[in-house]
N, C-alpha and C positions, 0 to 999 in steps of 0.2 A: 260789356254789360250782359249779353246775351249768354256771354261763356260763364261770367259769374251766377247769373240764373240757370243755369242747366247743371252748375255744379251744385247748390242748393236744393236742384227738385231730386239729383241724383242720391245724396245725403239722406234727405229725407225719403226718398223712396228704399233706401238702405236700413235705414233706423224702422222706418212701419215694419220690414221682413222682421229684422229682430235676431237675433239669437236666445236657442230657446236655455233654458237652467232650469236648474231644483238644486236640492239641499234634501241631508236628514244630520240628525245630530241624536246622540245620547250623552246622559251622565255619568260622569265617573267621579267615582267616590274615591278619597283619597282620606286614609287614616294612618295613623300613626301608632300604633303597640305597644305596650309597655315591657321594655326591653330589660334582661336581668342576667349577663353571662360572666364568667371569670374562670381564664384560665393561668396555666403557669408558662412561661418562655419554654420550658421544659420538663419532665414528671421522672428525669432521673434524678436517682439518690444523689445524697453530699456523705463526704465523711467527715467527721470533728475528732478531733483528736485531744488526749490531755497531753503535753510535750514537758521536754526538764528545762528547769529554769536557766536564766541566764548564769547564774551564781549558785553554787552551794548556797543551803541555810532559808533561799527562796522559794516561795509558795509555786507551786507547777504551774505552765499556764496553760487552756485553752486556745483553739485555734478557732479562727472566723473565715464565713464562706463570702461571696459579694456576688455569687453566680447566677441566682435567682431573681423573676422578673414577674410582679403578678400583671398581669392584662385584663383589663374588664371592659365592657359595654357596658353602659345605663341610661333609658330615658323613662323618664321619672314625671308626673304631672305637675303641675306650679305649686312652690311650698312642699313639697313634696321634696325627701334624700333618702339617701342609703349608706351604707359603712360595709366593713369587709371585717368579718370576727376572724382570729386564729383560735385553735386547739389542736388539741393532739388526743387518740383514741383513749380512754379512761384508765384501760387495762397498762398504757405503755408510761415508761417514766425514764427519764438521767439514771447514767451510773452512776452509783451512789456517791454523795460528794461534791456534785454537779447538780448543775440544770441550765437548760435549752434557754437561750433569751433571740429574741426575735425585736428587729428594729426595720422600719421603714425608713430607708436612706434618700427618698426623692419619690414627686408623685409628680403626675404631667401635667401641667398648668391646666386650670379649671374641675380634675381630677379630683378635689376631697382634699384633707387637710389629715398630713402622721400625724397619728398621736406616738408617745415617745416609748422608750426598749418595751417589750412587756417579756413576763417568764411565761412559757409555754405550758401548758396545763390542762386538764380536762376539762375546767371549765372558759368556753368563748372568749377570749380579750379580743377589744376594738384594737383597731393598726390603723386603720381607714375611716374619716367620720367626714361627714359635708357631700355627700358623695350627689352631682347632680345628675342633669341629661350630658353626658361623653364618652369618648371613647381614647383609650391608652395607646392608642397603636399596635398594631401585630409583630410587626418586623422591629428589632433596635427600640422597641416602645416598653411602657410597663411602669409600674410600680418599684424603684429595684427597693430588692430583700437584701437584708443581713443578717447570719445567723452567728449567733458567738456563744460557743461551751464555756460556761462560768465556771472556776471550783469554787465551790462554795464551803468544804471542808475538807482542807489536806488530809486529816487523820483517818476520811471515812472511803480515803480511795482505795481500790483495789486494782492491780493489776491484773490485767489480760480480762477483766468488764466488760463486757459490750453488747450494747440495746441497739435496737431500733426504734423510731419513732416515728407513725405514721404521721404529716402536719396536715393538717385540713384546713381550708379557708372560704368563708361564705358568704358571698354579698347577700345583706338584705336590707330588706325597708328599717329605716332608722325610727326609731320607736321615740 
């Protein structure tokens, strides 16, 4: 009993010393940005080609690229999207005959919804609509591209034609 009491007065003669503390603290603020970027897997050229038909007597065909990947970021506030317009510079156009069509062949889940081929033109087409808060991936990710030269008239081709066409593509808020 006596050992029991002396370890009780020792305890509590332990607890009055105490160990001494304090504390500080500050806030931190945490926000979130509104995020708007897009880029390409890659910003080297393609080439399209018109090629000869399978057969005499058949219309020539166009060749298609699948090499192209677009990549975006977007966070976007509630109700709130965005889309991805194509164009191409005012000035540039198809060899005569042709024209440039552009189709979204796959978007990464939660990414926005293709809308379907459109022709390449000076004025903005949607490719991309529904567009929320995500991101495509950097590496192996993306939007993939297809590009396919249409003839649109055998009779207006010319041999040894050949344009460039700058494509431009620009996420924005969806109106």
């Amino acid at each position: 009993m006596k050992r029991l009491i002396s370890i009780m007065l020792f305890a509590a003669a332990a607890a009055g010393t105490g160990f001494a503390t304090d504390s500080a603290s500050h806030a931190v603020t945490l926000r979130v940005d509104d995020v708007c970027r897009v880029d390409l897997n890659s910003t080297g050229g393609i080439t399209l080609a018109v090629t000869k038909p399978a057969a005499g007597g058949e219309t020539p065909a166009g060749t298609t690229d699948n090499g192209k990947s677009l990549r975006y970021t977007s966070v976007v506030s509630p109700g709130s999207s965005r889309k991805i317009t194509v164009n191409c510079d005012s000035a540039d156009s198809a060899p005569s005959g042709t024209a440039l069509y552009l189709r979204v062949t796959s978007v990464p889940p939660r990414c926005g919804t293709a809308t379907g081929p459109v022709r390449i033109g000076g004025d903005p087409r949607e490719i991309i609509t529904g567009i929320g808060s995500c991101a495509t991936g950097a590496t192996g990710g993306g939007a993939r591209l297809q590009y396919t030269l249409q003839i649109d008239d055998a009779a207006a081709l010319t041999a040894g034609e050949t344009r460039t066409i700058n494509v431009n593509f620009t996420l924005t808020d969806a109106s």
